[in-house]
C-alpha positions as CSV (number, residue, x, y, z in Angstrom):
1,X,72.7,145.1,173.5
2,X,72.5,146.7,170.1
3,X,76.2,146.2,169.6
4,X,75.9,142.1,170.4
5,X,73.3,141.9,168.0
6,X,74.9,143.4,165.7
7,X,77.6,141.0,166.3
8,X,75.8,138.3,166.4
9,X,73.9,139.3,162.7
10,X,77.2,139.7,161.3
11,X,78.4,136.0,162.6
12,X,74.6,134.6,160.9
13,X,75.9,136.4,157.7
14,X,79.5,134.9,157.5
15,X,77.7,131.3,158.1
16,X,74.9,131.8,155.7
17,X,77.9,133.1,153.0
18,X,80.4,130.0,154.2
19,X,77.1,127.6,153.3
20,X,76.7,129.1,150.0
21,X,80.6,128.5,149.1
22,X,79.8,125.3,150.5
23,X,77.2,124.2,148.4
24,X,78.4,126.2,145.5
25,X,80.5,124.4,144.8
26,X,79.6,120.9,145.9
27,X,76.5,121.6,143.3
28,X,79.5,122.2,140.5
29,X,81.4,118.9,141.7
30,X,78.2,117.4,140.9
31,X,77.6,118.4,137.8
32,X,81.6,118.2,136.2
33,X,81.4,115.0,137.5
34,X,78.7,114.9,135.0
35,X,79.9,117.1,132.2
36,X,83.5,118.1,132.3
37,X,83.8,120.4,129.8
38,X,80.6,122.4,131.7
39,X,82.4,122.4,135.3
40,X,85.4,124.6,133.3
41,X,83.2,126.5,131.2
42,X,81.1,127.7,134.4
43,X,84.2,128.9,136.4
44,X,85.5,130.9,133.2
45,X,82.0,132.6,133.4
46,X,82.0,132.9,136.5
47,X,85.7,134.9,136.4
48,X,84.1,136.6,133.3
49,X,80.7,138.0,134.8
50,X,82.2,139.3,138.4
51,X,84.4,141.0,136.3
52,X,81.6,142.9,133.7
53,X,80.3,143.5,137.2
54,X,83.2,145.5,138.5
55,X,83.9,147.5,135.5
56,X,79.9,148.4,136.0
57,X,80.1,149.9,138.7
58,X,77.9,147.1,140.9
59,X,78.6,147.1,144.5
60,X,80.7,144.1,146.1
61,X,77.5,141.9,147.0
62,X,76.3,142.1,143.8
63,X,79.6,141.0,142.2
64,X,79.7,138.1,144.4
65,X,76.1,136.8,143.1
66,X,77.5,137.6,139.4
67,X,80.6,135.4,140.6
68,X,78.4,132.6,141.8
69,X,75.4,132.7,139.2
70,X,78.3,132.0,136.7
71,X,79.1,129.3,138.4
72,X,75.5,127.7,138.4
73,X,74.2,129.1,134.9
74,X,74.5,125.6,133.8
75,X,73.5,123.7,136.5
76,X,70.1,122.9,135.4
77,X,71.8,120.5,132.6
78,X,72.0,117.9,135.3
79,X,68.7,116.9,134.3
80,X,69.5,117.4,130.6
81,X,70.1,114.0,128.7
82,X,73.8,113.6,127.8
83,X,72.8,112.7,124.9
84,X,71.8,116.3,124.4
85,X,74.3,117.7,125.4
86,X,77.3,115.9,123.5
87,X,75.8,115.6,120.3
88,X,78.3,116.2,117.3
89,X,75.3,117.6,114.5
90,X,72.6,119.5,115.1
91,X,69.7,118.6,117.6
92,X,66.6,117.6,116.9
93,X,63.9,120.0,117.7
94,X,62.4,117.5,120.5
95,X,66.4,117.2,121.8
96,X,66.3,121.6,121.6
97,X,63.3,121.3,123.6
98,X,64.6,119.1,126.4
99,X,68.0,121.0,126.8
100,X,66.1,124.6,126.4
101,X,64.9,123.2,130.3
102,X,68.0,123.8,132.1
103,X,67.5,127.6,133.1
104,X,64.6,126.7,134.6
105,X,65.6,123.6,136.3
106,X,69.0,125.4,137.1
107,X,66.0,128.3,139.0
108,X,64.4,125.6,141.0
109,X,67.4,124.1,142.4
110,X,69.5,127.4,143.6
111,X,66.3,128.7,145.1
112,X,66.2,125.5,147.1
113,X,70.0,126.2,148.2
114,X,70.3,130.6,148.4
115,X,68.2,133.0,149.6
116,X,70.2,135.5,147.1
117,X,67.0,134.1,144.6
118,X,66.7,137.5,143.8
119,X,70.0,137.9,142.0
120,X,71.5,134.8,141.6
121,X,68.8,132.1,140.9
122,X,67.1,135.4,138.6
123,X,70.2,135.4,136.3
124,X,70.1,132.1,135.5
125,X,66.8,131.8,134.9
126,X,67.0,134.4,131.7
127,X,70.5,134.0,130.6
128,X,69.4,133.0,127.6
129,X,67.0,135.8,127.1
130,X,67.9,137.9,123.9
131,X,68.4,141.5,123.8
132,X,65.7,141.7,120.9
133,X,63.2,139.4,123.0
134,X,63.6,136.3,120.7
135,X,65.4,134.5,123.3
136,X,63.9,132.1,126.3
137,X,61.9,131.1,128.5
138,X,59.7,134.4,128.8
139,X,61.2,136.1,125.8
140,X,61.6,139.3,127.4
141,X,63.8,142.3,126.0
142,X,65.7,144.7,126.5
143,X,66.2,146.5,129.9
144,X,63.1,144.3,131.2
145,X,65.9,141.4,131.0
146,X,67.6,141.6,134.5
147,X,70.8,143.1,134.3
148,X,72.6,140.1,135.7
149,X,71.0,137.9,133.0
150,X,72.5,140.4,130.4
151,X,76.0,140.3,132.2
152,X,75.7,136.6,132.3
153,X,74.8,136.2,128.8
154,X,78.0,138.1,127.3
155,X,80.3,136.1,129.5
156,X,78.8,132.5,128.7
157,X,78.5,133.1,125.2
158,X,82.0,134.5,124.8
159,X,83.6,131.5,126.9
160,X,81.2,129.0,124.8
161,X,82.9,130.7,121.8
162,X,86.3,130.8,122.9
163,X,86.4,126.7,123.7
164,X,86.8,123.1,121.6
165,X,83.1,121.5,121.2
166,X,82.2,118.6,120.3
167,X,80.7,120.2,117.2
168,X,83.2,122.9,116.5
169,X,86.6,124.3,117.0
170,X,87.4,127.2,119.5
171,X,87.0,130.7,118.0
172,X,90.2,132.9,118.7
173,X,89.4,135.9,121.0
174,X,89.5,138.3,118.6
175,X,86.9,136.6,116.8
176,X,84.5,136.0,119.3
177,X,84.5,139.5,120.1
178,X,83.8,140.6,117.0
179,X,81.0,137.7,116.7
180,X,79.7,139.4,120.6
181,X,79.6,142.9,118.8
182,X,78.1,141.9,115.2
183,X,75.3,140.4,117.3
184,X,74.5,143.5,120.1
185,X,71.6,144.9,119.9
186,X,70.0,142.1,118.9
187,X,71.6,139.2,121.0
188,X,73.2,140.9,123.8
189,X,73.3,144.1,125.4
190,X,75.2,146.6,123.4
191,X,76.8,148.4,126.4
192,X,77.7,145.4,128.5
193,X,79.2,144.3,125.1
194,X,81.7,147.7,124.7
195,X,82.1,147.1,128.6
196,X,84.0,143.4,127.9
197,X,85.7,144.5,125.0
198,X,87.5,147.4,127.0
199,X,88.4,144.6,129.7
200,X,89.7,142.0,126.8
201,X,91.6,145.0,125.7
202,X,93.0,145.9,128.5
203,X,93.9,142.2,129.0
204,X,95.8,142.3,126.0
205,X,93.7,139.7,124.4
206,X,92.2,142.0,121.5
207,X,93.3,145.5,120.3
208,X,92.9,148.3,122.6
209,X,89.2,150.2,120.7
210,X,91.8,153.7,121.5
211,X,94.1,152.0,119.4
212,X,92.4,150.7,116.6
């Protein structure tokens, strides 16, 4: 009896997983069908952020909710104007306003879709929460931001850096990185920040910290 439930848990878990995929990524169709350029930018987070994950330390499960809260960080911009969003000059504070709504919107909607709310739906809430607690919604700091919003953070920044916008060119890596480091401690987690440098370096993308 105990080993058919068991059994029949497991097979409930590999369905409840297969639905997540499922609507993972029909949520992402949705919104690249939107946005393009924010369909690519979430799976290069999404790469970036199970990776940080990995070279933590955090257990499989937990990498796969860093994998798929990259891929929805953004989601919430679906009901962002495009106006907003593609805007070559600077917004307007009432256009910062409106486009500052999409980690909560992007909360509302994967807790409709996951019950992983407590990792998933949680990181994209505050991934734009700053280290030095000048960031939003809640302006929380430090440690108090949830370690997947910090991991998040450093991985969508760097990818935002790294890419053509509307309103400037891409940053080479080497650049961004030093940009990501210049600002830790006050933008971003300082140790999830040496952490991604040591993986660009190992990538071959930057020089090696041991070598420099």
């Amino acid at each position: 009896m105990t080993i058919e439930l068991l059994r029949r848990l497991a097979w409930q878990r590999q369905q409840l997983q297969r639905n997540l995929q499922l609507t993972t990524a029909a949520l992402l169709e949705a919104l690249q069908v939107r946005d393009q350029y924010t369909g690519w930018h979430s799976r290069q987070v999404a790469i970036y952020a199970r990776r940080i994950a990995a070279s933590l330390g955090l257990s499989p499960y937990h990498q796969e909710c860093l994998y798929l809260a990259g891929l929805l960080h953004d989601i919430g911009k679906i009901g962002v104007d495009d106006a907003c969003l593609n805007k070559p000059g600077l917004l307007t504070p009432e256009e910062w306003q409106n486009v500052r709504r999409h980690p909560g919107l992007g909360y509302k909607i994967i807790r409709k879709v996951t019950s992983r709310e407590e990792v998933i739906a949680r990181a994209v809430l505050y991934h734009h929460e700053r280290y030095d607690g000048r960031g939003y919604p809640r302006g929380l700091k430090g440690t108090s931001i949830p370690l997947e919003a910090r991991i998040l953070s450093v991985a969508d920044c760097f990818d935002a850096m790294t890419t053509d916008r509307v309103y400037r060119p891409a940053l080479s890596p080497a650049e961004a990185v030093k940009e990501l480091m210049r600002c830790a401690g006050s933008q971003f987690d300082p140790g999830i920040v040496e952490v991604f440098y040591r993986i660009l370096a190992a990538d071959g993308l930057i020089q090696n910290p041991e070598e420099g």
